[in-house]
MIGU-496257 format. One record per residue: x, y, z of N, C-alpha, C, O in turn; residue number from 0. Coordinates in pm, whole numbers, padded with zeros to 5 digits. Example, Ala and Ser with C-alpha at 12.3 -4.5 7.8 and 13.67 -1.06 7.14 Angstrom:
! MIGU-496257
- 01319, -00569, 00780, 01230, -00450, 00780, 01320, -00330, 00780, 01424, -00332, 00846, 0
- 01285, -00225, 00708, 01367, -00106, 00714, 01290, 00003, 00787, 01341, 00114, 00804, 1
***
This chain:
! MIGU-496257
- 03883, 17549, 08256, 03821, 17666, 08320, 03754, 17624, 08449, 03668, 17536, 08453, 0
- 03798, 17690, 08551, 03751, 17678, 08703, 03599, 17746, 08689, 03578, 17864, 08661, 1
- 03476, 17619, 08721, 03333, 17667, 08750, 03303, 17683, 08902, 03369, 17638, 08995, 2
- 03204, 17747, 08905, 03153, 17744, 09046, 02968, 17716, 09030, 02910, 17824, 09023, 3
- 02891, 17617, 09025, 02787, 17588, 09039, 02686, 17611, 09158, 02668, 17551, 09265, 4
- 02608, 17752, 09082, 02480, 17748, 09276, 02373, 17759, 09186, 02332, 17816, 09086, 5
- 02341, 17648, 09301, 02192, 17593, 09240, 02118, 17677, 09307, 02175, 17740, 09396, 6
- 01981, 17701, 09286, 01889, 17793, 09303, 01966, 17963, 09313, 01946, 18056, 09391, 7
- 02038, 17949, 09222, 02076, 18086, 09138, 02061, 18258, 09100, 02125, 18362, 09087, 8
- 01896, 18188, 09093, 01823, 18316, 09001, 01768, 18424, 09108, 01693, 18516, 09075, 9
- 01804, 18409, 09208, 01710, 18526, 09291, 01797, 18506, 09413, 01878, 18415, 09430, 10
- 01758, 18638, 09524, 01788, 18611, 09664, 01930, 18562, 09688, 02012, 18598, 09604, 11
- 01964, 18505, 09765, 02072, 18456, 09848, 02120, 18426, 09740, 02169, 18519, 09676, 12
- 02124, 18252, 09662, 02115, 18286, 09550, 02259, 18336, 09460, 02376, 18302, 09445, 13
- 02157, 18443, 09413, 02204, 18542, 09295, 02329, 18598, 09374, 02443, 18592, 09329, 14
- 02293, 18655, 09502, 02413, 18735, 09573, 02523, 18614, 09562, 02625, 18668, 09519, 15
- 02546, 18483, 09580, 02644, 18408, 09602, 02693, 18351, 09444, 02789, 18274, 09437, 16
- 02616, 18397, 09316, 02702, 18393, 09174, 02761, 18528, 09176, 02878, 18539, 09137, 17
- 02697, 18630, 09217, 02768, 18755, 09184, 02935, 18753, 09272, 03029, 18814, 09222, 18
- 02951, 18677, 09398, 03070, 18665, 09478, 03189, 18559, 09420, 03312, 18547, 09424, 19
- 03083, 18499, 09370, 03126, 18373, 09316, 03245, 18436, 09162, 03360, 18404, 09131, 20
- 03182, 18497, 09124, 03198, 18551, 08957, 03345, 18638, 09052, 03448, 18584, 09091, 21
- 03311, 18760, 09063, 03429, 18870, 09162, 03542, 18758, 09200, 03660, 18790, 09192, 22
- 03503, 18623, 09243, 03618, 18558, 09281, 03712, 18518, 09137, 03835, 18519, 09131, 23
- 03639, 18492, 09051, 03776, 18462, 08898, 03652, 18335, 08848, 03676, 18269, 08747, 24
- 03554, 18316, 08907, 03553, 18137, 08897, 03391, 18191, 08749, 03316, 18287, 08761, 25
- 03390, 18097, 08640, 03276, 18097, 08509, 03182, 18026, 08668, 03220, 17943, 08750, 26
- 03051, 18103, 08661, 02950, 18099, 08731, 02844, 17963, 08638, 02793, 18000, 08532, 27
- 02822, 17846, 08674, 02689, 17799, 08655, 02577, 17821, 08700, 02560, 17740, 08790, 28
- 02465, 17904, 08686, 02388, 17984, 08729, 02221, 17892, 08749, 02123, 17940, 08693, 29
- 02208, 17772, 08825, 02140, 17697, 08815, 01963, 17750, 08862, 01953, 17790, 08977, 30
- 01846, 17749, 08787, 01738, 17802, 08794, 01645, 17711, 08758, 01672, 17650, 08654, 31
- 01500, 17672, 08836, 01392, 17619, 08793, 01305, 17622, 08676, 01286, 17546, 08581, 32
- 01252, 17747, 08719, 01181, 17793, 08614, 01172, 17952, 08588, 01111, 17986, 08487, 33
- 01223, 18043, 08664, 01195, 18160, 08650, 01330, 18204, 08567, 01439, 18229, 08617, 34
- 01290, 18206, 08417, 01397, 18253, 08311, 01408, 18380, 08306, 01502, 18421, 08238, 35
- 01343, 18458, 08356, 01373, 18608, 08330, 01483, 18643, 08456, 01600, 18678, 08444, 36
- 01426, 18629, 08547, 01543, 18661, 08690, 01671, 18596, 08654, 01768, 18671, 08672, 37
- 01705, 18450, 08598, 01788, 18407, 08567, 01851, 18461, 08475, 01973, 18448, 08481, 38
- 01814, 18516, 08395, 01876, 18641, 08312, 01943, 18723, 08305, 02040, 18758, 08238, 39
- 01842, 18782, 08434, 01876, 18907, 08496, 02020, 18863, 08569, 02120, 18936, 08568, 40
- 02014, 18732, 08632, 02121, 18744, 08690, 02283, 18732, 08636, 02369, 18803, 08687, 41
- 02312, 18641, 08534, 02373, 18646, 08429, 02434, 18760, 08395, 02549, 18796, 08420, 42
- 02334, 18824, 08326, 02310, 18953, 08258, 02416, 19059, 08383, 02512, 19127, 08345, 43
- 02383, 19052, 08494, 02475, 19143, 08571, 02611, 19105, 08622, 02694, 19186, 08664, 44
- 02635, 18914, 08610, 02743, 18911, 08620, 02859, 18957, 08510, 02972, 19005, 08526, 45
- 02784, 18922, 08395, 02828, 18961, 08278, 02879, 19132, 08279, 02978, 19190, 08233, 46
- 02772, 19172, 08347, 02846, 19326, 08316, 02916, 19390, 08445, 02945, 19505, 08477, 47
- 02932, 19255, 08508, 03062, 19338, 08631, 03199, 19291, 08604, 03298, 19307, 08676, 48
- 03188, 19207, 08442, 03318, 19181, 08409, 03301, 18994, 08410, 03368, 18937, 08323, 49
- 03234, 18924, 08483, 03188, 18822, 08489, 03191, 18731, 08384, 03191, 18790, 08275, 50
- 03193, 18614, 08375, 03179, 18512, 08290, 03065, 18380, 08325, 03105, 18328, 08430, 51
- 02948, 18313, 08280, 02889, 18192, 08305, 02807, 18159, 08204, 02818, 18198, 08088, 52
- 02700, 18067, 08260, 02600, 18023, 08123, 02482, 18028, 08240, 02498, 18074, 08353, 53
- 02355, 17968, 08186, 02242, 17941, 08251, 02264, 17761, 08271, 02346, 17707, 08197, 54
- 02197, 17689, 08358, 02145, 17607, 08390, 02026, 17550, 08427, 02002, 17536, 08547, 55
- 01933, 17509, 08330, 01761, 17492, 08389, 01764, 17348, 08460, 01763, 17261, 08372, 56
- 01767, 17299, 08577, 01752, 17181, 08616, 01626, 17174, 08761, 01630, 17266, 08843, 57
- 01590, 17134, 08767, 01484, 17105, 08908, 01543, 17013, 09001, 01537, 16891, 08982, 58
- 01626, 17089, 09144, 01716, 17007, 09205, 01609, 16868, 09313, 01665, 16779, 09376, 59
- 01475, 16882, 09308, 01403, 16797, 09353, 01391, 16648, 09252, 01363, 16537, 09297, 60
- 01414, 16673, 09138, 01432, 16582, 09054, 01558, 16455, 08980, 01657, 16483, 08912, 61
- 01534, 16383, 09003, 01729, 16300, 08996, 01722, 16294, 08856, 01812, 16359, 08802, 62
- 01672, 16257, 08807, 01660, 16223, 08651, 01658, 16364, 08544, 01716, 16358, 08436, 63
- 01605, 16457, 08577, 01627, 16596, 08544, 01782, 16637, 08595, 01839, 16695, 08503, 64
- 01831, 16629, 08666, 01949, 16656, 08706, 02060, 16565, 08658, 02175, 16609, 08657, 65
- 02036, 16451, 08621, 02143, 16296, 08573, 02136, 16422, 08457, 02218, 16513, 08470, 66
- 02029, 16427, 08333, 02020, 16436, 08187, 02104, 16595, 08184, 02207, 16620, 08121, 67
- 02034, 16679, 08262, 02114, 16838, 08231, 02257, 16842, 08292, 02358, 16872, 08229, 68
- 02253, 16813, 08404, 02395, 16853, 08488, 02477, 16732, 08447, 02594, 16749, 08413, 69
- 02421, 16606, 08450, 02522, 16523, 08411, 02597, 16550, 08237, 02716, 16568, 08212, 70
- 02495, 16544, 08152, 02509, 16615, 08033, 02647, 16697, 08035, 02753, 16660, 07986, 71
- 02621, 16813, 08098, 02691, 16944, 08059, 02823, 16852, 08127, 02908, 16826, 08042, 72
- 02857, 16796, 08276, 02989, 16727, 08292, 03014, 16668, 08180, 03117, 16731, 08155, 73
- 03002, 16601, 08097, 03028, 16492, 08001, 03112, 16591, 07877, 03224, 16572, 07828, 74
- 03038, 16673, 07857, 03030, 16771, 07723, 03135, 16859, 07740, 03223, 16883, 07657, 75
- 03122, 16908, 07857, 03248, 17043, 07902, 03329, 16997, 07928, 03324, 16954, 08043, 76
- 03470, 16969, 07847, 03540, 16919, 07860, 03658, 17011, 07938, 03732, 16984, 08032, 77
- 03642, 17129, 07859, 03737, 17246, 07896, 03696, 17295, 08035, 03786, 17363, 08086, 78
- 03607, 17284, 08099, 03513, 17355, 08224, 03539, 17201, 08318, 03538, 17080, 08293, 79
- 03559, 17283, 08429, 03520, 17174, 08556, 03497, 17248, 08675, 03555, 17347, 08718, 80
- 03351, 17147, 08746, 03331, 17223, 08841, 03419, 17255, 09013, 03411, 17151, 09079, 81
- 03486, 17357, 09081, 03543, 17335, 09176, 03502, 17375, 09277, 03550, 17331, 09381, 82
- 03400, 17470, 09278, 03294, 17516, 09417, 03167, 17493, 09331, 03139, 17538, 09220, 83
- 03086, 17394, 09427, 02962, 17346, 09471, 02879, 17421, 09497, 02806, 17323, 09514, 84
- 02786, 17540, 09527, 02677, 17563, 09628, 02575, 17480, 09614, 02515, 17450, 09510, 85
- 02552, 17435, 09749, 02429, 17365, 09692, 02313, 17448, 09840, 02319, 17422, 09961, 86
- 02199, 17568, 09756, 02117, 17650, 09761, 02020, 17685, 09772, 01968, 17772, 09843, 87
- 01968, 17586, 09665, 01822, 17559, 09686, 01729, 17498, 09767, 01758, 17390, 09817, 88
- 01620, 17549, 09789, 01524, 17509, 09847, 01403, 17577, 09833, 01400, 17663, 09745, 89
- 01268, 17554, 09922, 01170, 17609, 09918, 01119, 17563, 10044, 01135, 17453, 10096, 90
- 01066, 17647, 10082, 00952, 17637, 10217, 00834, 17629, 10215, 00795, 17718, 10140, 91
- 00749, 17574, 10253, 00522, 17545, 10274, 00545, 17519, 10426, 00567, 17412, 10481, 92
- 00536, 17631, 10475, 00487, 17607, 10628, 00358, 17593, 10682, 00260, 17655, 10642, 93
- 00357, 17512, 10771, 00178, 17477, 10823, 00223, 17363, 10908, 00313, 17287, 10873, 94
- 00152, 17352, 11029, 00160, 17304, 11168, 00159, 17164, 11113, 00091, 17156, 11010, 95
- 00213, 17055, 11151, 00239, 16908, 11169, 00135, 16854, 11123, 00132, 16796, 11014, 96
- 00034, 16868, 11205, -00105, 16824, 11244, -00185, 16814, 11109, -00256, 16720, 11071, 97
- -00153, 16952, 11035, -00230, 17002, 10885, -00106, 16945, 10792, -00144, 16937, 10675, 98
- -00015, 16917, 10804, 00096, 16905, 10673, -00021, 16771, 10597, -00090, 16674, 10627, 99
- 00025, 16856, 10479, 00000, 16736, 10336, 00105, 16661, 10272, 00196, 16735, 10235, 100
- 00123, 16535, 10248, 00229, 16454, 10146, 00302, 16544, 10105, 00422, 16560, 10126, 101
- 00222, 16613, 10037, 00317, 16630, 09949, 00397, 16793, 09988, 00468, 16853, 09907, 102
- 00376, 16823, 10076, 00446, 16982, 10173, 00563, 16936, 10243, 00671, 16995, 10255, 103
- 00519, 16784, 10302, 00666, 16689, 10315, 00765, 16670, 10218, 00883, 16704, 10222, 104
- 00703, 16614, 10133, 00803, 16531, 10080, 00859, 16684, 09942, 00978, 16702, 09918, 105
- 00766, 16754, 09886, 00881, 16856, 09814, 00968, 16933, 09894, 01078, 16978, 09863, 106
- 00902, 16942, 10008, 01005, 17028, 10067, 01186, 16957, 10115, 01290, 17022, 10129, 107
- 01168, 16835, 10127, 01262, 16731, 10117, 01319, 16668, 09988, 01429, 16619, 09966, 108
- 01240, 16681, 09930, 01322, 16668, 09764, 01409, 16752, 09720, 01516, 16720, 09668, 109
- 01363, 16886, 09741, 01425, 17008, 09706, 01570, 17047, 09799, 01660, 17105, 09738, 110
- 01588, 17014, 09939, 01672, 17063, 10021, 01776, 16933, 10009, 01896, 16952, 09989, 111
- 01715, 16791, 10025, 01796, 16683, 10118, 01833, 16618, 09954, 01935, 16584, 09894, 112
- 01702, 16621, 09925, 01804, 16471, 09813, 01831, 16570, 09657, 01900, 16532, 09562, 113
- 01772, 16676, 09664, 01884, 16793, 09575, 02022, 16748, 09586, 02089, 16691, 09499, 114
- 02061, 16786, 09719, 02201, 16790, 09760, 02275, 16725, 09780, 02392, 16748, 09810, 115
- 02170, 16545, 09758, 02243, 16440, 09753, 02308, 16363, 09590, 02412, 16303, 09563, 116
- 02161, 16411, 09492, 02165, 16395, 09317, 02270, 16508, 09251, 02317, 16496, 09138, 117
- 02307, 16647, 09363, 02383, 16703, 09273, 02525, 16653, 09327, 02610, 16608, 09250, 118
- 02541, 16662, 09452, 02662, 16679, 09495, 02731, 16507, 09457, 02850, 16486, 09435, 119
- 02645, 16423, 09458, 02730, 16280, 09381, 02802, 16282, 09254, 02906, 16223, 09229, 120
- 02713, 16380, 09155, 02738, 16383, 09032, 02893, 16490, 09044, 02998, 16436, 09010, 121
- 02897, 16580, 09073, 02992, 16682, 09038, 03097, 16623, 09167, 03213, 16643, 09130, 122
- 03094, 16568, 09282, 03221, 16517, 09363, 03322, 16419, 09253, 03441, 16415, 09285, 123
- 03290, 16358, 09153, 03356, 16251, 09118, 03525, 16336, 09096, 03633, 16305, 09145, 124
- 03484, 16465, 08995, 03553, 16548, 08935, 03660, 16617, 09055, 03778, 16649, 09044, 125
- 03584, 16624, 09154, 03625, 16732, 09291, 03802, 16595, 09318, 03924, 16614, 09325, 126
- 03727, 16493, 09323, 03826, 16383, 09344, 03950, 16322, 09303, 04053, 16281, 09356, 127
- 03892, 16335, 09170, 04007, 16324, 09041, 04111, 16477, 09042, 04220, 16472, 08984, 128
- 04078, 16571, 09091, 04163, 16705, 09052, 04236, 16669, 09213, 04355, 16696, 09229, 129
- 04158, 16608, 09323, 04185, 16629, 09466, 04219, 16750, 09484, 04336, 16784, 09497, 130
- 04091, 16854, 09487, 04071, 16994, 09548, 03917, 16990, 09517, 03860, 16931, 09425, 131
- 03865, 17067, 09616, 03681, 17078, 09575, 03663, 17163, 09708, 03711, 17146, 09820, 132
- 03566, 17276, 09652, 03444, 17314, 09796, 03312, 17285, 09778, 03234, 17292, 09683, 133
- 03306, 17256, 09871, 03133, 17225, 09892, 03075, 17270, 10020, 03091, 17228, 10135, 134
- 02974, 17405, 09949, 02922, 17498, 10090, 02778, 17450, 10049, 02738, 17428, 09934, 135
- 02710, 17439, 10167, 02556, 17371, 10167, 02474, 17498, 10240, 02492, 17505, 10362, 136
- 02410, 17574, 10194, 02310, 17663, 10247, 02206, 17576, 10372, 02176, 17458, 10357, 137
- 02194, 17598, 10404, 02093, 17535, 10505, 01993, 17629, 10570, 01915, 17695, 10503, 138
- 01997, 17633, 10728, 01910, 17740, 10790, 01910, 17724, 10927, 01915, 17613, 10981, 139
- 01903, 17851, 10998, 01861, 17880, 11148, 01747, 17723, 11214, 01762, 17652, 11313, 140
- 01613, 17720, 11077, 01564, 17595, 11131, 01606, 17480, 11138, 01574, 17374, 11193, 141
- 01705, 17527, 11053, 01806, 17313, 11080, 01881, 17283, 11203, 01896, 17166, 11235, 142
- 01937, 17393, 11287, 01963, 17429, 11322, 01869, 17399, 11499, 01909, 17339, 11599, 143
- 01775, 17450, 11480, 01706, 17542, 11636, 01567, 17411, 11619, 01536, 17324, 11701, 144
- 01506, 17441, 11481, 01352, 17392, 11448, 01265, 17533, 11468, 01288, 17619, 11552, 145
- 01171, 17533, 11381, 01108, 17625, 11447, 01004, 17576, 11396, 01000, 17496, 11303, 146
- 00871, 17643, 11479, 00748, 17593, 11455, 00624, 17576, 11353, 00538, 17661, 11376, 147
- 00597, 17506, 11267, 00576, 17551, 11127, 00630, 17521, 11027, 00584, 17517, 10913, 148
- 00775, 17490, 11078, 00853, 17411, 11000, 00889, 17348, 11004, 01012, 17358, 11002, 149
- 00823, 17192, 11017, 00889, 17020, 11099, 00943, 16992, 10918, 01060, 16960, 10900, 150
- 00869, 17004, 10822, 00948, 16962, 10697, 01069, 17055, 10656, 01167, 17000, 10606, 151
- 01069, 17187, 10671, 01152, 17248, 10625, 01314, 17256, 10740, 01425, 17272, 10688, 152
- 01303, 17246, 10852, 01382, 17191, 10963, 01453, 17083, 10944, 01576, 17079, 10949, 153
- 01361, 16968, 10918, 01328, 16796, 10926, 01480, 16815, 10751, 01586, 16751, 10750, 154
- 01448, 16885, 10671, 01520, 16883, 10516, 01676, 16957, 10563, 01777, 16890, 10541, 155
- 01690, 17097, 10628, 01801, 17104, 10661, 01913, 17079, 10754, 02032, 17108, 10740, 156
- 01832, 16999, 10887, 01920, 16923, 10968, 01952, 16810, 10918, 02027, 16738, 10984, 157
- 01907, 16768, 10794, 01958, 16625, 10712, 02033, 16676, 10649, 02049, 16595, 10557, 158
- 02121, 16791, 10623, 02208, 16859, 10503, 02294, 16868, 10612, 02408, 16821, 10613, 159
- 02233, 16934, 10714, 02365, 16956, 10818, 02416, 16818, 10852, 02538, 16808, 10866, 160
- 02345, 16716, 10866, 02427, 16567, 10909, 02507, 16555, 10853, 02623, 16531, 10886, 161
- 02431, 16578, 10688, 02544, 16470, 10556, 02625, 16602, 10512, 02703, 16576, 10420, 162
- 02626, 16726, 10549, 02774, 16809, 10549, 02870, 16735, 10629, 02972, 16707, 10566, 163
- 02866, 16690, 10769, 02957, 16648, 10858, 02999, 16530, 10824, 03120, 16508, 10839, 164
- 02932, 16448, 10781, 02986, 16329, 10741, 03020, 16302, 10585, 03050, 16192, 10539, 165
- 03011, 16397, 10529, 03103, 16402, 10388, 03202, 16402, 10400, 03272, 16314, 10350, 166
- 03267, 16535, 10496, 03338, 16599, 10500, 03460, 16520, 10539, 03569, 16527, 10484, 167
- 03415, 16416, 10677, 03533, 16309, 10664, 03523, 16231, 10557, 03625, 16161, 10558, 168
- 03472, 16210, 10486, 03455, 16052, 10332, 03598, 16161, 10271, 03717, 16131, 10279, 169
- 03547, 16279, 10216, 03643, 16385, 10153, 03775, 16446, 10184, 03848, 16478, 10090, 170
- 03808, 16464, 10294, 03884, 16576, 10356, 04061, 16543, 10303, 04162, 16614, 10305, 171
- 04038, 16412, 10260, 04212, 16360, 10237, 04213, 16396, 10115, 04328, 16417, 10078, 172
- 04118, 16416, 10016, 04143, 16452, 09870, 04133, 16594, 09864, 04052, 16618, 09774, 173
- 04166, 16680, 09903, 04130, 16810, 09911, 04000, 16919, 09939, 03983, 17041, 09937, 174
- 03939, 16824, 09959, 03780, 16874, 09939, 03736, 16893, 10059, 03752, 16812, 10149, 175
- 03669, 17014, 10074, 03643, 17056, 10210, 03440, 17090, 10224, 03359, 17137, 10145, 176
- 03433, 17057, 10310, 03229, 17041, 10308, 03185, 17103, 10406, 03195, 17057, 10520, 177
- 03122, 17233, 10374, 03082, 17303, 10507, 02910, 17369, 10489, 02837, 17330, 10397, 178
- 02873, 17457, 10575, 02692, 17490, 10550, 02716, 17588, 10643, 02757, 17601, 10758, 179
- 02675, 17652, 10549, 02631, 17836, 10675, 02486, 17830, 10649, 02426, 17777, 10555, 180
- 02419, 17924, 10798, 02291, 17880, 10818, 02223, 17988, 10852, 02203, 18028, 10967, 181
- 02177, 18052, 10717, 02151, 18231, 10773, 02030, 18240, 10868, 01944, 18153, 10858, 182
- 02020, 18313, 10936, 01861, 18330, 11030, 01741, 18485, 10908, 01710, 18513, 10793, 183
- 01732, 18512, 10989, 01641, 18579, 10902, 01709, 18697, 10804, 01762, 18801, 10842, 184
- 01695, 18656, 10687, 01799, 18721, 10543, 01649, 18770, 10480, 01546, 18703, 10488, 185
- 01660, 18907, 10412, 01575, 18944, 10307, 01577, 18943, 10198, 01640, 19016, 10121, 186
- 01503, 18850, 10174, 01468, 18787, 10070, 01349, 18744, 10039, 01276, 18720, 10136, 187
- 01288, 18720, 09888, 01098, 18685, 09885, 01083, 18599, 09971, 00967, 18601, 10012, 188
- 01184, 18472, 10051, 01137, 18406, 10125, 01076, 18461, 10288, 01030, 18395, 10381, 189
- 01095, 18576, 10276, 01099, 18647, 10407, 00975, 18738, 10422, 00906, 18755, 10522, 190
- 00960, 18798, 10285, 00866, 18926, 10270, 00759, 18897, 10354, 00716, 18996, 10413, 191
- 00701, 18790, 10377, 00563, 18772, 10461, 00570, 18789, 10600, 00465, 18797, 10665, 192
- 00727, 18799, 10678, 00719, 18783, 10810, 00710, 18928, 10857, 00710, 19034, 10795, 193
- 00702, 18900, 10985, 00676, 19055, 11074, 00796, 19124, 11103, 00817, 19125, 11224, 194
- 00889, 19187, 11030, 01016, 19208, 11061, 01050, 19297, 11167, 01130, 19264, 11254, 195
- 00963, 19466, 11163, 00980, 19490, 11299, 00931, 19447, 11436, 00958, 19514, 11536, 196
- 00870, 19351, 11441, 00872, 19256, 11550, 00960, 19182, 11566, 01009, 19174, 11679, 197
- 01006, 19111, 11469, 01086, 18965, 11454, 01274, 19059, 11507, 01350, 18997, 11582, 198
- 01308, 19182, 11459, 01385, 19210, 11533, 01403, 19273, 11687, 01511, 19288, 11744, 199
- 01334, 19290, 11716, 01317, 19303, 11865, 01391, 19149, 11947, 01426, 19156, 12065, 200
- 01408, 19006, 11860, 01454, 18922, 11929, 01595, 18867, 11858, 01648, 18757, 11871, 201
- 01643, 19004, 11763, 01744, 18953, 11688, 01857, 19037, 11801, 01823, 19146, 11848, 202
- 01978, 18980, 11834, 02044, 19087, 11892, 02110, 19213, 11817, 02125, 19315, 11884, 203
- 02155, 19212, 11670, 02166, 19292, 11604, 02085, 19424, 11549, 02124, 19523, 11487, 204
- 01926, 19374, 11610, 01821, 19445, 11594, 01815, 19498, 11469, 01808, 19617, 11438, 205
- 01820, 19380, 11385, 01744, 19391, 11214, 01773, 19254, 11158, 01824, 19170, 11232, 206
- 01735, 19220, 10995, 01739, 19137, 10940, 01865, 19167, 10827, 01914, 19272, 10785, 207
- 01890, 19029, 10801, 02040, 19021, 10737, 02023, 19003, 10572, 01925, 18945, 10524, 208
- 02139, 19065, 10484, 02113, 19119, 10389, 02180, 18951, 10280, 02267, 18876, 10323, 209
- 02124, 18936, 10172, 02210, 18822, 10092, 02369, 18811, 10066, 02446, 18717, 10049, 210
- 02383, 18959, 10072, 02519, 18981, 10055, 02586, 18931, 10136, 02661, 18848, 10085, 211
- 02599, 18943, 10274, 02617, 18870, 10398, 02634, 18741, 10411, 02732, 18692, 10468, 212
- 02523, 18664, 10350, 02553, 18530, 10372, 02660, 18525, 10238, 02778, 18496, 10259, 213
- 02622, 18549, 10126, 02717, 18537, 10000, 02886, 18542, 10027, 02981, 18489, 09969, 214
- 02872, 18654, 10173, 03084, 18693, 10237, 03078, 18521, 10306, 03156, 18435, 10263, 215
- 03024, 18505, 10365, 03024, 18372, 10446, 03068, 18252, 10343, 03154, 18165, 10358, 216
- 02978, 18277, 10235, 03013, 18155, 10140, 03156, 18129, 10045, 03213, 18029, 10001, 217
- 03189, 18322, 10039, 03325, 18323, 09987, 03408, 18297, 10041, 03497, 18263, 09965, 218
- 03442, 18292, 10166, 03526, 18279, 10281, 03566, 18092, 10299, 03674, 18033, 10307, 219
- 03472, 18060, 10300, 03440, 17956, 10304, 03521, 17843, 10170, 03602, 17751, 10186, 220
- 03450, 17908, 10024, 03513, 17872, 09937, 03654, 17920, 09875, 03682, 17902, 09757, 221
- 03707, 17959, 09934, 03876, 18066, 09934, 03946, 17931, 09989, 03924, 17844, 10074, 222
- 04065, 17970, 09870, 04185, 17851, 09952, 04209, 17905, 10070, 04273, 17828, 10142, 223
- 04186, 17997, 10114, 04233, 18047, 10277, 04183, 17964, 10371, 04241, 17960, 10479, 224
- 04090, 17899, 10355, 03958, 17810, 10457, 03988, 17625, 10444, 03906, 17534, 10455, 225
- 04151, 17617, 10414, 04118, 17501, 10369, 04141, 17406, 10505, 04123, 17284, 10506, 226
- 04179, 17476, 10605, 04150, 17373, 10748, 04032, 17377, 10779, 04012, 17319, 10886, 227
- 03914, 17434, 10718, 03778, 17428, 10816, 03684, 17334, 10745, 03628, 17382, 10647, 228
- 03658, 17219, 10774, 03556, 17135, 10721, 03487, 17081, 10794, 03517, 17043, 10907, 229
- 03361, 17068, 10727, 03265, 17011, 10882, 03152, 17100, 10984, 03066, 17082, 11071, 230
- 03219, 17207, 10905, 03149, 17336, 11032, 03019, 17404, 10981, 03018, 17426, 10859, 231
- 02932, 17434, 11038, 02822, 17481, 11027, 02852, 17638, 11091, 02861, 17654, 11212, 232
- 02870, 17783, 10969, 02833, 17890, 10970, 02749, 17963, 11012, 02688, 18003, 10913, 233
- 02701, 18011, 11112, 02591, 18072, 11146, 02569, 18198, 11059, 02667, 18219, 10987, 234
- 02459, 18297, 11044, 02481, 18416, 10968, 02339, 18443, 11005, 02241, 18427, 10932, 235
- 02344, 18493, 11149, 02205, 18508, 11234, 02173, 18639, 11311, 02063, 18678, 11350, 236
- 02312, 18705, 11325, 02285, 18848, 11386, 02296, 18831, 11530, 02274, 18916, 11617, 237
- 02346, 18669, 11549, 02352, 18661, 11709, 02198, 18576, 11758, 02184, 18516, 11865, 238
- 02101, 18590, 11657, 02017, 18496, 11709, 02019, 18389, 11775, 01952, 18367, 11876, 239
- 02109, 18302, 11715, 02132, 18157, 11795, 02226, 18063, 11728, 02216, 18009, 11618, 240
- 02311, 18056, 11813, 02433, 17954, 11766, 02443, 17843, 11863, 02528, 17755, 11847, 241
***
């Protein structure tokens, strides 16, 4: 059985990219921290659009939490293998350079950079042995541009955008293709705090972009149709900045 694994799952961007994921044919691994009810929820609706998956509780900031669950379930599922990757997760603590604390650094880099390095080692072995695999890396406008406020959260996805590009050649002869779309401002709880009718006044689309949106980007992406494009960084900004 063809899986499709997105980590940080349960909500937002997310959830929209198991629900695309599921519509495509592929058993959804629905990977979540700690919020079991949303993860539920999300399940719960792939399930009733005809859908097939399970839950996954792993903490992608953690290697050893991720070896025991995700490695686990590879070992065990014999019948299941994973063939699209998202790797999704993250979290943001913004606050000026000057004020950052240890530890606003370094989770925010656990969670984005070496997430994506503890998951995507573990599940490539498989991508290799079949020689076919996608691997789409969520990233962001700040990995991208930087923006101010966010030297850790920037600093975490221009290190995803590196090691997308340079996977992508290690991979590209075994079938496996490695790419990162990089939404700009998407609504989502990560967003709710900003000033939106201000913040579009400098979008050229003049609004903010919906999960679903980035989720078409990610399907596109993971479709055998896309299998010359590796390497490339997706924008999904409204024209903000490419």
């Amino acid at each position: 059985m063809k899986c499709a694994l997105v980590t940080g799952g349960s909500r937002g961007i997310g959830r929209a990219i198991c629900y695309k994921m599921a519509e495509m044919g592929y058993y959804v691994l629905v990977n979540y921290k700690a919020n079991i009810h949303e993860a539920d929820k999300t399940l719960a609706q792939i399930k009733q659009n005809g859908g097939d998956g399970e839950l996954l509780r792993f903490d992608v900031a953690d290697k050893d939490d991720i070896n025991q669950i995700l490695g686990t379930w590879i070992e065990t599922s014999t019948d299941k293998y994973i063939e699209i990757l998202v790797n999704n997760a993250g979290i943001k603590d913004d606050v000026l350079m000057m004020w950052m604390k240890d530890e606003q650094w370094s989770n925010v880099i656990k969670t984005s950079l070496d997430g994506f390095f503890y998951v995507t080692r573990l599940v490539i072995n498989s991508m290799l042995l079949k020689k076919y695999g996608r691997i789409i890396n969520v990233v962001s406008l700040s990995g991208l541009k930087g923006l101010p406020g966010q030297v850790n959260y920037s600093a975490a996805k221009a290190g995803v955008i590196g090691a997308t590009k340079a996977l992508a050649q290690e991979v590209g002869r075994r079938g496996i293709t490695v790419n990162a779309v990089a939404p700009g401002f998407i609504k989502t709880d990560m967003t709710e705090g900003l000033d939106e009718k201000e913040l579009r006044s400098i979008i050229p689309v003049k609004r903010f972009g919906t999960p679903e949106e980035v989720a078409h980007a990610v399907a596109f992406l993971a479709s055998t149709e896309a299998a010359y494009i590796t390497g490339e960084i997706l924008s999904v900004n409204g024209g903000l900045y490419s």
